[in-house]
N, CA and C atoms as an extended XYZ file, in Angstrom:
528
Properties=species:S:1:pos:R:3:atomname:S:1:resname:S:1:resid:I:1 pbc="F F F"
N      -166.094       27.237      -42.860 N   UNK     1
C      -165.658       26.718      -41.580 CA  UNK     1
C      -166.524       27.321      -40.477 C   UNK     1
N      -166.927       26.378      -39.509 N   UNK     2
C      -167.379       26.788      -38.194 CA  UNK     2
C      -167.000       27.205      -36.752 C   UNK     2
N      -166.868       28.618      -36.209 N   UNK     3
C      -165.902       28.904      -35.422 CA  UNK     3
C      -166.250       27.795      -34.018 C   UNK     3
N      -167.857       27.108      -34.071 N   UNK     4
C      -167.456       25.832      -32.808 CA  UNK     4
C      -167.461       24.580      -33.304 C   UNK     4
N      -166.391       24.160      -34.519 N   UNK     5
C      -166.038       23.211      -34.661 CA  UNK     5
C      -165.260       22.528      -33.987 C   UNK     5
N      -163.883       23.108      -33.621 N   UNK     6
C      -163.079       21.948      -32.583 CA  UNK     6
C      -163.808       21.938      -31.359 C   UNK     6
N      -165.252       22.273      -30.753 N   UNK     7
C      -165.858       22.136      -29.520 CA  UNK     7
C      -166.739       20.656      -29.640 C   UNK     7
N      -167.274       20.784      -31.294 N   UNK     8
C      -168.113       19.950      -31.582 CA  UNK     8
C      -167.393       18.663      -31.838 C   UNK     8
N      -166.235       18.428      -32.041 N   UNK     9
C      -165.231       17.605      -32.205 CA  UNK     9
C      -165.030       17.055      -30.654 C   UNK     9
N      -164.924       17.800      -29.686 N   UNK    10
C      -164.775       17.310      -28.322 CA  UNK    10
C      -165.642       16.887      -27.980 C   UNK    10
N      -167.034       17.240      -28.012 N   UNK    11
C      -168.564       16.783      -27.298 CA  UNK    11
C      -168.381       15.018      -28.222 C   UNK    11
N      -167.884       15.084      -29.343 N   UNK    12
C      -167.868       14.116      -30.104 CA  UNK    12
C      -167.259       12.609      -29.412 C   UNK    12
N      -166.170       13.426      -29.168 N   UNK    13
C      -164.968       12.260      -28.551 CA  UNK    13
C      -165.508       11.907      -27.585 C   UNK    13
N      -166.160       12.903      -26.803 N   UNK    14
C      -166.567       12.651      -25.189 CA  UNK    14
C      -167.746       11.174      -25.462 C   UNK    14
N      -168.404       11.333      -26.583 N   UNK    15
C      -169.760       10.949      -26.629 CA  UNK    15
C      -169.307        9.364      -27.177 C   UNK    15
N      -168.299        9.034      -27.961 N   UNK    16
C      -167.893        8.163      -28.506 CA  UNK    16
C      -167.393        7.083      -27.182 C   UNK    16
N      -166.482        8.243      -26.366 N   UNK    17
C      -165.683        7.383      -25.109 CA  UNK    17
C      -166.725        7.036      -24.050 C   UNK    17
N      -167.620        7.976      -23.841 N   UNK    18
C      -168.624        7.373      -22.758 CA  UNK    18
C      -169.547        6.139      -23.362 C   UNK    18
N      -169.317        6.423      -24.792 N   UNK    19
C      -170.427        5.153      -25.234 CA  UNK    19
C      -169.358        3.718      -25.448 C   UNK    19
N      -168.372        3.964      -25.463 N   UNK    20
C      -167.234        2.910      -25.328 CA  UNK    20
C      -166.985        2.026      -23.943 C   UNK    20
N      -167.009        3.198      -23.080 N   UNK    21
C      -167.267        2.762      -21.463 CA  UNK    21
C      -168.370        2.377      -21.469 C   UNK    21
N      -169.729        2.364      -21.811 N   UNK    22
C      -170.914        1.571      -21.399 CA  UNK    22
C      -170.715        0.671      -21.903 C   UNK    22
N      -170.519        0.315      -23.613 N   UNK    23
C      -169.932       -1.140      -23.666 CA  UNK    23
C      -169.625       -1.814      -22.937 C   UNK    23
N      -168.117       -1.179      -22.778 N   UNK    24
C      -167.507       -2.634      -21.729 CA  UNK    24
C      -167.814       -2.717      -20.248 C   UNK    24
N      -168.799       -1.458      -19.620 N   UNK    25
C      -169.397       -2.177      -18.699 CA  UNK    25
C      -170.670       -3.198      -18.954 C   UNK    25
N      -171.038       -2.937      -19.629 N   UNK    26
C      -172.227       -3.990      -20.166 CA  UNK    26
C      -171.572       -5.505      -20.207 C   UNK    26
N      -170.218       -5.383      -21.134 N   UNK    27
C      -169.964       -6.765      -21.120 CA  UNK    27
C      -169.379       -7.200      -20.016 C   UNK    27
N      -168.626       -6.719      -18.723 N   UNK    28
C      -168.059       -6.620      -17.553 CA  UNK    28
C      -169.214       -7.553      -16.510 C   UNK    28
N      -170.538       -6.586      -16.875 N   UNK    29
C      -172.187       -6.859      -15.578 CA  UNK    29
C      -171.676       -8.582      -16.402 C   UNK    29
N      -172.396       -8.477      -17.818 N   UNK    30
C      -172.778       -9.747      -18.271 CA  UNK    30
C      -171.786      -10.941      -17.929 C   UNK    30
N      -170.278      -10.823      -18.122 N   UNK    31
C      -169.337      -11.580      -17.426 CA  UNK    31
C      -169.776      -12.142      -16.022 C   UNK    31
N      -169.886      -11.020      -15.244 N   UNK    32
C      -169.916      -11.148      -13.809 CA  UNK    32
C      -171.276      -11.619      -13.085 C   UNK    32
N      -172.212      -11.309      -14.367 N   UNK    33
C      -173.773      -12.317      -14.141 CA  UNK    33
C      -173.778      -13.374      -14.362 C   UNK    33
N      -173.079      -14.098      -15.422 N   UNK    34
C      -172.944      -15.252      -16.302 CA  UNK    34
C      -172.085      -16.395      -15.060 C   UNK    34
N      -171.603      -16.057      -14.359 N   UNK    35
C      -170.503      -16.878      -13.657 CA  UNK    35
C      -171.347      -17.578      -12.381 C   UNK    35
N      -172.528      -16.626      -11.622 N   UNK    36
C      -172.945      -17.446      -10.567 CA  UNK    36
C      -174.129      -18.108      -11.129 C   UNK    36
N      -174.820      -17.563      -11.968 N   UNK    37
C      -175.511      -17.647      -12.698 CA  UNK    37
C      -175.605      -19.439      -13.277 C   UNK    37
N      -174.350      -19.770      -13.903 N   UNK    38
C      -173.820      -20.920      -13.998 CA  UNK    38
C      -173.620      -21.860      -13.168 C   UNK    38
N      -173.346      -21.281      -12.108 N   UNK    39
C      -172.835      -21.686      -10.575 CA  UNK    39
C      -174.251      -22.408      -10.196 C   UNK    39
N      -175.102      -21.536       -9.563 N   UNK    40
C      -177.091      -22.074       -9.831 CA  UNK    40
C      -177.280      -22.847      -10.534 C   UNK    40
N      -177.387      -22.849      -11.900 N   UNK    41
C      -177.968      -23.965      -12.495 CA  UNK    41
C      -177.846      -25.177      -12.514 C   UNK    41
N      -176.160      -25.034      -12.568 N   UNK    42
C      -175.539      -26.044      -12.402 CA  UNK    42
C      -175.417      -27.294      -11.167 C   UNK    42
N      -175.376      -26.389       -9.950 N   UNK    43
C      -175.536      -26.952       -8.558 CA  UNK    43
C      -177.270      -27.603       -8.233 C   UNK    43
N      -177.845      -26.463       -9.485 N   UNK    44
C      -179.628      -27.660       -9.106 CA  UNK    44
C      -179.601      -28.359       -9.697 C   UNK    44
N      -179.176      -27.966      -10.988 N   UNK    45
C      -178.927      -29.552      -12.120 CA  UNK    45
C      -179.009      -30.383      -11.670 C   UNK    45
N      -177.684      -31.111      -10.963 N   UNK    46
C      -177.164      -31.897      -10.180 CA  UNK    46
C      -178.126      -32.403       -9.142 C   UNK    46
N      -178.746      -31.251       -8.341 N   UNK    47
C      -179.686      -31.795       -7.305 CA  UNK    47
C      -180.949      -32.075       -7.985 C   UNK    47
N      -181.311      -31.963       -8.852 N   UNK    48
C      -182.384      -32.516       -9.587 CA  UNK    48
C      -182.037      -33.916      -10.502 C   UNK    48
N      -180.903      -34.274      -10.647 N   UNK    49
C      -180.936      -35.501      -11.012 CA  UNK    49
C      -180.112      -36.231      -10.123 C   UNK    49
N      -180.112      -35.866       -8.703 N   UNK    50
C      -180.172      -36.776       -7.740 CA  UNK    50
C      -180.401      -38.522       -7.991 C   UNK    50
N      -181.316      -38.404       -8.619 N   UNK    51
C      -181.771      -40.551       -8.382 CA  UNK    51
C      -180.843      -40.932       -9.422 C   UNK    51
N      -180.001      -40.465       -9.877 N   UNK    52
C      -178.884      -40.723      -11.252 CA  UNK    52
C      -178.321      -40.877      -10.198 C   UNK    52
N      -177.750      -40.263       -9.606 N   UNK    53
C      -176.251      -40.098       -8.789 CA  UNK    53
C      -176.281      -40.864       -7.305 C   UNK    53
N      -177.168      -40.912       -7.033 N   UNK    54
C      -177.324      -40.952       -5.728 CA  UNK    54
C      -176.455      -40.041       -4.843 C   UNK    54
N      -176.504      -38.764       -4.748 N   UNK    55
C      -175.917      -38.263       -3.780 CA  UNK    55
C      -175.790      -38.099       -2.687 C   UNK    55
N      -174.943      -38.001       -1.726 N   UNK    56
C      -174.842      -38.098       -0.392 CA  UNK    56
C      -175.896      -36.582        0.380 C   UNK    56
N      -176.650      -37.148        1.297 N   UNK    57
C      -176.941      -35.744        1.643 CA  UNK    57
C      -176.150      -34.520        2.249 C   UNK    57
N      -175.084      -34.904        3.024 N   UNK    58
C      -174.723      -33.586        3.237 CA  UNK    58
C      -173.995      -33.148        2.059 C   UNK    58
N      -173.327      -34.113        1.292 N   UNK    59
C      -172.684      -33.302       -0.607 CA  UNK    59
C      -174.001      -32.294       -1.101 C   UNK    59
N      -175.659      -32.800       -0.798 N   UNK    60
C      -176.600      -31.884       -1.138 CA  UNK    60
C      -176.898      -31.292       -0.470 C   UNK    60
N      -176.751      -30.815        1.097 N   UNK    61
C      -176.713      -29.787        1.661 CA  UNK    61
C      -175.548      -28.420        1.160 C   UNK    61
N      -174.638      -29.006        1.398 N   UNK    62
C      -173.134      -27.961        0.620 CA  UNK    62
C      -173.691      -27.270       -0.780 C   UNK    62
N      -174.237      -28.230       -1.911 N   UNK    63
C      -174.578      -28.375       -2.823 CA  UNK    63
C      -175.677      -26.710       -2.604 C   UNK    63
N      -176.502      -27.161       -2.232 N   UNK    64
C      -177.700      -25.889       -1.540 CA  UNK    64
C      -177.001      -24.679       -1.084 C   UNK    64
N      -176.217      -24.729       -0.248 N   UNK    65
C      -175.325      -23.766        0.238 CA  UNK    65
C      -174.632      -23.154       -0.820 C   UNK    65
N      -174.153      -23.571       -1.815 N   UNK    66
C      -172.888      -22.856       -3.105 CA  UNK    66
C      -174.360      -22.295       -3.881 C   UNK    66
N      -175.323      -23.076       -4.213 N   UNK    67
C      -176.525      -21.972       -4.949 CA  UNK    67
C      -176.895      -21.361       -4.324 C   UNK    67
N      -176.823      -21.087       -3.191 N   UNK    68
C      -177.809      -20.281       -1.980 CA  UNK    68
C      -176.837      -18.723       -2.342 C   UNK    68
N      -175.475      -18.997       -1.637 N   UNK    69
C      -174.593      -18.031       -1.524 CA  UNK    69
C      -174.524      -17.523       -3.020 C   UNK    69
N      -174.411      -18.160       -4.471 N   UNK    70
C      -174.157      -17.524       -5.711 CA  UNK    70
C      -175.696      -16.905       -5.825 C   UNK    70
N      -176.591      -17.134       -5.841 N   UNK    71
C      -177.814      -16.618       -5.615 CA  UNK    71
C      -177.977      -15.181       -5.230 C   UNK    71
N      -177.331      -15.095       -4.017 N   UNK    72
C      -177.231      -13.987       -3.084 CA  UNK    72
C      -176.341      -12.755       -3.879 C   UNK    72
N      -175.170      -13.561       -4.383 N   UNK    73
C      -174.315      -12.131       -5.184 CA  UNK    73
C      -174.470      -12.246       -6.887 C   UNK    73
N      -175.585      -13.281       -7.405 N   UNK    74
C      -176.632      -12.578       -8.368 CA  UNK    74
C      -177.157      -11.470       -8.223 C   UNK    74
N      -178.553      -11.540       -6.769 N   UNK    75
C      -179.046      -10.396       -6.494 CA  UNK    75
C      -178.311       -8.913       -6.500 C   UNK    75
N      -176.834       -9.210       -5.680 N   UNK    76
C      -176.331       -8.247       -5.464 CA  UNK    76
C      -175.740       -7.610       -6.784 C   UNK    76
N      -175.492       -8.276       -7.904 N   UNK    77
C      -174.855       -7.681       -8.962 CA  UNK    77
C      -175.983       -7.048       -9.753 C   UNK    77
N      -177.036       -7.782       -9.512 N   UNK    78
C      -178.132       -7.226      -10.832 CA  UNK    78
C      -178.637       -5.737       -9.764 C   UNK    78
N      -178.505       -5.669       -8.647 N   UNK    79
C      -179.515       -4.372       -7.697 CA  UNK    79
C      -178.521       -3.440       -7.812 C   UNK    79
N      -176.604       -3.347       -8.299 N   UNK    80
C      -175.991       -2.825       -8.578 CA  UNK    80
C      -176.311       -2.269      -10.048 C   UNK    80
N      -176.572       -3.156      -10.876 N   UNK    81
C      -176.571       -3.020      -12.277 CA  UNK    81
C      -177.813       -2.235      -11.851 C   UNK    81
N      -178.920       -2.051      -11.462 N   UNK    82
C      -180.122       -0.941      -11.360 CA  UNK    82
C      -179.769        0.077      -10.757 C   UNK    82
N      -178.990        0.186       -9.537 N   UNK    83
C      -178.356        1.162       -8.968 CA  UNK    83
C      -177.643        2.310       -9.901 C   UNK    83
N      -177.102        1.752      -10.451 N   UNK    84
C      -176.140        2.298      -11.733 CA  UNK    84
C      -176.736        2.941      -12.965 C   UNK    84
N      -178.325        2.513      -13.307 N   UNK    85
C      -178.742        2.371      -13.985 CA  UNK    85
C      -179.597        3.413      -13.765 C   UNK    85
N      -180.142        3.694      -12.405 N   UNK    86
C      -180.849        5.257      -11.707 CA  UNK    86
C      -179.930        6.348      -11.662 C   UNK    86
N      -178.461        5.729      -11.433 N   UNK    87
C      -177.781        7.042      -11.191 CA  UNK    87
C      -177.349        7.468      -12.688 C   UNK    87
N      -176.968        7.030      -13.870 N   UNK    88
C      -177.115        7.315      -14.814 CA  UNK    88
C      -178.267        7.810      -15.487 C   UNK    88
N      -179.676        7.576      -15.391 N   UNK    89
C      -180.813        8.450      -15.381 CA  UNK    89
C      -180.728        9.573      -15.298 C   UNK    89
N      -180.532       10.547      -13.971 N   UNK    90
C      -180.385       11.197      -12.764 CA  UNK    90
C      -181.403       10.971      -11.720 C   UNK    90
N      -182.074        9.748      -11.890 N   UNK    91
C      -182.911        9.389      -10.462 CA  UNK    91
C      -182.285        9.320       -9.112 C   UNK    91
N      -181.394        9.198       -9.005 N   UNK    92
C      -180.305        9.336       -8.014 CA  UNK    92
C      -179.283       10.249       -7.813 C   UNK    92
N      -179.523       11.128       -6.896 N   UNK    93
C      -178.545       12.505       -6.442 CA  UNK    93
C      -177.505       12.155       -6.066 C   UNK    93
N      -176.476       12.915       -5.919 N   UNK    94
C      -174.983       12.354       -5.560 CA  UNK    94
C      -175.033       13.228       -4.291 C   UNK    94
N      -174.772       12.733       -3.006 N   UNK    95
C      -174.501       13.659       -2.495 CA  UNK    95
C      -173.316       13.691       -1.560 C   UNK    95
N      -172.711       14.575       -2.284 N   UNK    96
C      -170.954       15.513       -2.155 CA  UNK    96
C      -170.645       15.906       -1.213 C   UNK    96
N      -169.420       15.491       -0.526 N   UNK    97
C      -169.080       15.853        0.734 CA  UNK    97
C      -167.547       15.862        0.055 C   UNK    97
N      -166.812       16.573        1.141 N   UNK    98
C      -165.301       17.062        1.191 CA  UNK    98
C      -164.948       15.720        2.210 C   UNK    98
N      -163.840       14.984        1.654 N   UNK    99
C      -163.260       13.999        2.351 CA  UNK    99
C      -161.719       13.704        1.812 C   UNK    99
N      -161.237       12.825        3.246 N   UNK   100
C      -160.013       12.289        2.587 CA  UNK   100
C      -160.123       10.776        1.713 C   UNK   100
N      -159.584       10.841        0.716 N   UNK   101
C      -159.623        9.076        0.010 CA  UNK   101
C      -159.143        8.371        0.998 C   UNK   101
N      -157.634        8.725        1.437 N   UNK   102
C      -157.033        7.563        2.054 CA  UNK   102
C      -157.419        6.690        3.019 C   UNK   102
N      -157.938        7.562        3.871 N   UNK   103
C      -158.470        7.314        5.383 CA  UNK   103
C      -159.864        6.598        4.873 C   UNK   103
N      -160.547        6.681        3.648 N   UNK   104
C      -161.531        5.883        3.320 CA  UNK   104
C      -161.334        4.493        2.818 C   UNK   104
N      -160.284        4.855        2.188 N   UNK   105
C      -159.108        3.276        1.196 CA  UNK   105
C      -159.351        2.732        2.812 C   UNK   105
N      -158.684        2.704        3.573 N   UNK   106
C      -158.298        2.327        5.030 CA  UNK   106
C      -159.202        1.751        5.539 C   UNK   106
N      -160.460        2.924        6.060 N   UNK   107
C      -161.428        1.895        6.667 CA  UNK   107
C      -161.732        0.790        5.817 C   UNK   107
N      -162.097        0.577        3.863 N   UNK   108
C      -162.553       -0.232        3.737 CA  UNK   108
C      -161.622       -1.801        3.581 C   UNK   108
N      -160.232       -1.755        3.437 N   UNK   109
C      -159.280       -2.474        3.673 CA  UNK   109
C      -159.443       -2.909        5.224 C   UNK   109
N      -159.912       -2.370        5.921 N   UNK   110
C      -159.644       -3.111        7.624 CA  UNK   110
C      -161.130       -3.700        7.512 C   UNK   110
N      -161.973       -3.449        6.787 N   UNK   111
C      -163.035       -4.607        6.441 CA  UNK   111
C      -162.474       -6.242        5.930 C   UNK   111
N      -161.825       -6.180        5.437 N   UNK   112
C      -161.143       -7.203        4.548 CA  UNK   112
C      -160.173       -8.144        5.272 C   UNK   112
N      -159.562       -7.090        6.583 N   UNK   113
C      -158.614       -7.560        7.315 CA  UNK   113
C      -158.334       -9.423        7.889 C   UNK   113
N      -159.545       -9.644        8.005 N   UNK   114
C      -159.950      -11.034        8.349 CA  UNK   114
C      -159.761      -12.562        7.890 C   UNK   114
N      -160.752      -12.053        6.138 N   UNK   115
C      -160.732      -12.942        5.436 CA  UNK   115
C      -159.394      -12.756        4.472 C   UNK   115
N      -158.443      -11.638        4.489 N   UNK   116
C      -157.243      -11.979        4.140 CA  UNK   116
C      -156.479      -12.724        4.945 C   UNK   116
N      -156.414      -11.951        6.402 N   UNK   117
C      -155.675      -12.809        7.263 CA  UNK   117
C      -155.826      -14.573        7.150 C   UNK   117
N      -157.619      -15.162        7.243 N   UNK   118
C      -157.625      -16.631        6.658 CA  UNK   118
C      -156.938      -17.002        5.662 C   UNK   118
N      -156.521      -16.030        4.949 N   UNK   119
C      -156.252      -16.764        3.713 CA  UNK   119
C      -154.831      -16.450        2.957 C   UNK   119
N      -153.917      -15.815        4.267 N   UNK   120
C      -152.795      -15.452        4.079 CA  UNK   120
C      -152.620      -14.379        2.907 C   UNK   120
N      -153.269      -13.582        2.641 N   UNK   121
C      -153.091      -12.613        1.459 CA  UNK   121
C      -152.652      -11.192        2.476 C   UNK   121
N      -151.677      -10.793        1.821 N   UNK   122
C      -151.464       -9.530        2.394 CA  UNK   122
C      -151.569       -7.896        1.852 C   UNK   122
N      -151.881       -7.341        2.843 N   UNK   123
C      -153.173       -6.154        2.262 CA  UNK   123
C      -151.712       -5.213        2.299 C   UNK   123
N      -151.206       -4.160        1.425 N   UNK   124
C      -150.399       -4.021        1.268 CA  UNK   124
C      -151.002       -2.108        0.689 C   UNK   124
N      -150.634       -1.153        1.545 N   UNK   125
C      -151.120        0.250        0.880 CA  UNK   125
C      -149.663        0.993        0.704 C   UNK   125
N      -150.065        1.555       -0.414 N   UNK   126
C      -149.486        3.138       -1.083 CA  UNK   126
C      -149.888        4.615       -1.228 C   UNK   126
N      -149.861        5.534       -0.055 N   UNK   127
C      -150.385        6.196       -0.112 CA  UNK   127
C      -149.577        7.218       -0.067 C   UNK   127
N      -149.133        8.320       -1.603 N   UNK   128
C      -148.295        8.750       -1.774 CA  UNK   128
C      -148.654       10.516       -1.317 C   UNK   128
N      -148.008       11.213        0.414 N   UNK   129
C      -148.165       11.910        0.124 CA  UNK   129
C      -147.609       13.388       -0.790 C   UNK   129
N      -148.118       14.483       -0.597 N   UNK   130
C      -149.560       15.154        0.376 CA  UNK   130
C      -150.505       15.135       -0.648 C   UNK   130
N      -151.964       14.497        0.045 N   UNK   131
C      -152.771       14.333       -0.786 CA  UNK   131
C      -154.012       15.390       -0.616 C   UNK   131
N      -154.601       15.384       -0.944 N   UNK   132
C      -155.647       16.826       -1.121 CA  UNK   132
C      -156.888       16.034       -0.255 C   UNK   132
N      -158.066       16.522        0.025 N   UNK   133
C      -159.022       15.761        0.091 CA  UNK   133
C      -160.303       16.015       -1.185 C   UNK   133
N      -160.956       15.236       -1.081 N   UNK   134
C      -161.878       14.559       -2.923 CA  UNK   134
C      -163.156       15.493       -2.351 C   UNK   134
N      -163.826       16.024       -3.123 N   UNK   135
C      -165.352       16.419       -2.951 CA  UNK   135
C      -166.413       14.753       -4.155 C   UNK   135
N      -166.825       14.044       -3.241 N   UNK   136
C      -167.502       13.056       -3.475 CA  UNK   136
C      -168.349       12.766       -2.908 C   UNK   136
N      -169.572       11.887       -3.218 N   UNK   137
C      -170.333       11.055       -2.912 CA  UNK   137
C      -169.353        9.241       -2.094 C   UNK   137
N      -169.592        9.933       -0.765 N   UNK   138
C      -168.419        8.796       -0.197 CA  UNK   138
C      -169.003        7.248        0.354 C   UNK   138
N      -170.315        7.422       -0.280 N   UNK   139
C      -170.823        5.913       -0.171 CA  UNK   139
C      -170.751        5.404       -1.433 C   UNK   139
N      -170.952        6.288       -2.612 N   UNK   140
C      -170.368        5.364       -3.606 CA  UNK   140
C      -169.093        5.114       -3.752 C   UNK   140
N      -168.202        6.239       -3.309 N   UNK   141
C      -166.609        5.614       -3.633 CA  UNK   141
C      -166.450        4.363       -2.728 C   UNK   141
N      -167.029        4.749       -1.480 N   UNK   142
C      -166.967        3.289       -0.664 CA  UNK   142
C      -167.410        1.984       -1.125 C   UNK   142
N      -168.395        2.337       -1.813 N   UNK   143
C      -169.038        0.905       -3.067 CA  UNK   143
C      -167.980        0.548       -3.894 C   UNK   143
N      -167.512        1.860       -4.324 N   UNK   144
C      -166.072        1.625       -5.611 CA  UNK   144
C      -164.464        0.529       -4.933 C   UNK   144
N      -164.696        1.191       -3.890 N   UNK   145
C      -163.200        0.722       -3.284 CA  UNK   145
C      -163.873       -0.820       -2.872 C   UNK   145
N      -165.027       -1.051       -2.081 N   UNK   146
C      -165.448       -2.186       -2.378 CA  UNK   146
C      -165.347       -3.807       -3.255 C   UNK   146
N      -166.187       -2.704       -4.453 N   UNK   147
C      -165.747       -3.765       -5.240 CA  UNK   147
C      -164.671       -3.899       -5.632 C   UNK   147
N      -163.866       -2.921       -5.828 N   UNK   148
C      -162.291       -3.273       -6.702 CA  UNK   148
C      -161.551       -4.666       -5.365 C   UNK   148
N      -161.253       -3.787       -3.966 N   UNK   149
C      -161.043       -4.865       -3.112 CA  UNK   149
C      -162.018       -6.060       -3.271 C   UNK   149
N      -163.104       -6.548       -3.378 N   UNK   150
C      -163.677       -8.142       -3.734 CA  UNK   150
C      -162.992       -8.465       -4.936 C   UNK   150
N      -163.138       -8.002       -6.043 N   UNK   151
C      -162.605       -8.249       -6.851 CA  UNK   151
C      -160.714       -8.811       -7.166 C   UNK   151
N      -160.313       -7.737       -6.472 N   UNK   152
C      -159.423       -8.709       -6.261 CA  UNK   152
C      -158.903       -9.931       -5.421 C   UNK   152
N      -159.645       -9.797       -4.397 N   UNK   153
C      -159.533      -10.976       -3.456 CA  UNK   153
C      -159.886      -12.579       -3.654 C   UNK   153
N      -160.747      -11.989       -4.903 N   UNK   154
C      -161.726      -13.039       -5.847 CA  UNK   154
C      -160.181      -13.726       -7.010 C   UNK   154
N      -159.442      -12.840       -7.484 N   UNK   155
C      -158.667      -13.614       -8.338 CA  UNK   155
C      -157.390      -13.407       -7.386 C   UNK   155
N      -157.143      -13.454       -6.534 N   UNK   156
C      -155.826      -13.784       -5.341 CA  UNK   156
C      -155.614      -14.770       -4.959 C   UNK   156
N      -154.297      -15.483       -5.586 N   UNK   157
C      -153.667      -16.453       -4.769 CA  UNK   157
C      -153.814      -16.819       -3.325 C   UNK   157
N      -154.280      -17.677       -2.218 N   UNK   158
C      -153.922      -17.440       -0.813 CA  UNK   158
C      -152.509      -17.366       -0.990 C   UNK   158
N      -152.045      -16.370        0.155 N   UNK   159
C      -150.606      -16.420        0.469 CA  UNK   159
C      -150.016      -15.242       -0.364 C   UNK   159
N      -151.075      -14.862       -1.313 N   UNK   160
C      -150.376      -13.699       -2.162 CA  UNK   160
C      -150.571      -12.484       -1.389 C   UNK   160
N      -151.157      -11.327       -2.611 N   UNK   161
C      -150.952       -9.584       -2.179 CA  UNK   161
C      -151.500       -8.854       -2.647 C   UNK   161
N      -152.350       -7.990       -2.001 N   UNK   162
C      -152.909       -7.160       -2.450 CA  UNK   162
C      -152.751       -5.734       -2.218 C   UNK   162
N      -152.358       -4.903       -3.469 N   UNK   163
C      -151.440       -3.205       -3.157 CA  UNK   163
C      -152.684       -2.364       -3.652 C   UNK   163
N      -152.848       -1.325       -2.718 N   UNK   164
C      -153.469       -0.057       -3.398 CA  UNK   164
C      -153.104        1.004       -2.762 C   UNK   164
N      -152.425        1.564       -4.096 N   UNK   165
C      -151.866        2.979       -4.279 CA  UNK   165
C      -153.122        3.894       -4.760 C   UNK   165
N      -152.462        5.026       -3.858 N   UNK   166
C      -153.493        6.402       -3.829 CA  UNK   166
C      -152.360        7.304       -4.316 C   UNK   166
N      -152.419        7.588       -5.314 N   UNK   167
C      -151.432        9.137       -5.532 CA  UNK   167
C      -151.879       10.307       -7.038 C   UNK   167
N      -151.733       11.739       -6.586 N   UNK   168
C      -152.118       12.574       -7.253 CA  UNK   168
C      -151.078       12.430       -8.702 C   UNK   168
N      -152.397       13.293       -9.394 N   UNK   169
C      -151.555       13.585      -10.540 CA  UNK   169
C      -152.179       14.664      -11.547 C   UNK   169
N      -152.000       15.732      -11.779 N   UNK   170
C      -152.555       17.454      -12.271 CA  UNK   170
C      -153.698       17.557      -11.303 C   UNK   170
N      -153.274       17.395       -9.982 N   UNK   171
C      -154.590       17.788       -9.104 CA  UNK   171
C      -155.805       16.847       -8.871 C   UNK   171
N      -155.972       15.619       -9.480 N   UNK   172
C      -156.516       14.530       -9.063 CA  UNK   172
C      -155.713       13.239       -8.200 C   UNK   172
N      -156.440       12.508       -7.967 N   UNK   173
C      -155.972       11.503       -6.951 CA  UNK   173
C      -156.801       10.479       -7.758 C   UNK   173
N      -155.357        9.254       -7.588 N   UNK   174
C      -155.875        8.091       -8.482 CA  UNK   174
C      -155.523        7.068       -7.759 C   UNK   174
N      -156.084        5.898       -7.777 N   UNK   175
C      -156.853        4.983       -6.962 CA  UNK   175
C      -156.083        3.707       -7.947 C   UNK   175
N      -154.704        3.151       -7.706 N   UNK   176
C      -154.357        1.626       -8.168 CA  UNK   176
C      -154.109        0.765       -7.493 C   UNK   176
């Protein structure tokens, strides 16, 4: 027997679960590439076999506009997927500051304030105290809270709701 066996057993698990999490972010990017992706082809398709259809021009202006805009958050998903892809390297430094989450949840929710209000969705927070403040990199959590808020706004009913709870638990703070 080896006295750093149950250590080597942990580096193990660790190595298994982080390679489990790249999986399913891999298949997550590819999901989330595959959709505008579709969106493009599909919308030139169409404008390329124009003399079939005869389409109306402003239906092919709009038409231009839905590939233009899916286009745009192609770019943005694949310069994420590289982003991600340096900071996993270590080409990219984190740099750590002492902050509060909540007051960050906050500002990026009063970003949102707008296009919920259009669309009747209501922004709805849980912020359970007393909460500590995070030592983070607060432009990426701001990226994080980001996307989770698009993301859900993306599969939201108009008229529905959107909740995020902030509350500790053995000394961390968790983000639902």
């Amino acid at each position: 027997s080896y006295p750093d066996a149950p250590l080597y057993h942990f580096c193990l698990d660790e190595i298994k679960k982080t390679d489990e999490f790249r999986k399913e972010m891999i298949a997550n990017f590819s999901h989330d590439l595959r959709t505008p992706l579709a969106s493009v082809s599909g919308y030139l398709e169409m404008l390329l076999n124009d003399s079939l259809h005869a389409i109306h021009p402003e239906d092919s202006r709009k038409y231009i506009q839905i590939a233009y805009t899916e286009s745009l958050r192609l770019k943005r998903l694949v310069s994420e997927l590289f982003e991600l892809s340096k900071l996993e390297s270590g080409q990219i430094k984190l740099n750590k500051v002492s902050f509060s989450l909540p007051e960050l949840a906050q500002d990026v929710l009063n970003k949102y304030k707008k296009e919920c209000n259009d669309r009747q969705i209501k922004l709805i927070t849980e912020f359970q105290p007393p909460l500590h403040l995070i030592n983070g990199d607060i432009v990426w959590i701001d990226r994080l809270l980001q996307n989770l808020i698009d993301n859900a706004i993306k599969y939201v009913r108009d008229g529905g709701f959107i909740k995020m709870t902030i509350f500790e638990d053995d000394e961390k703070l968790h983000v639902k």
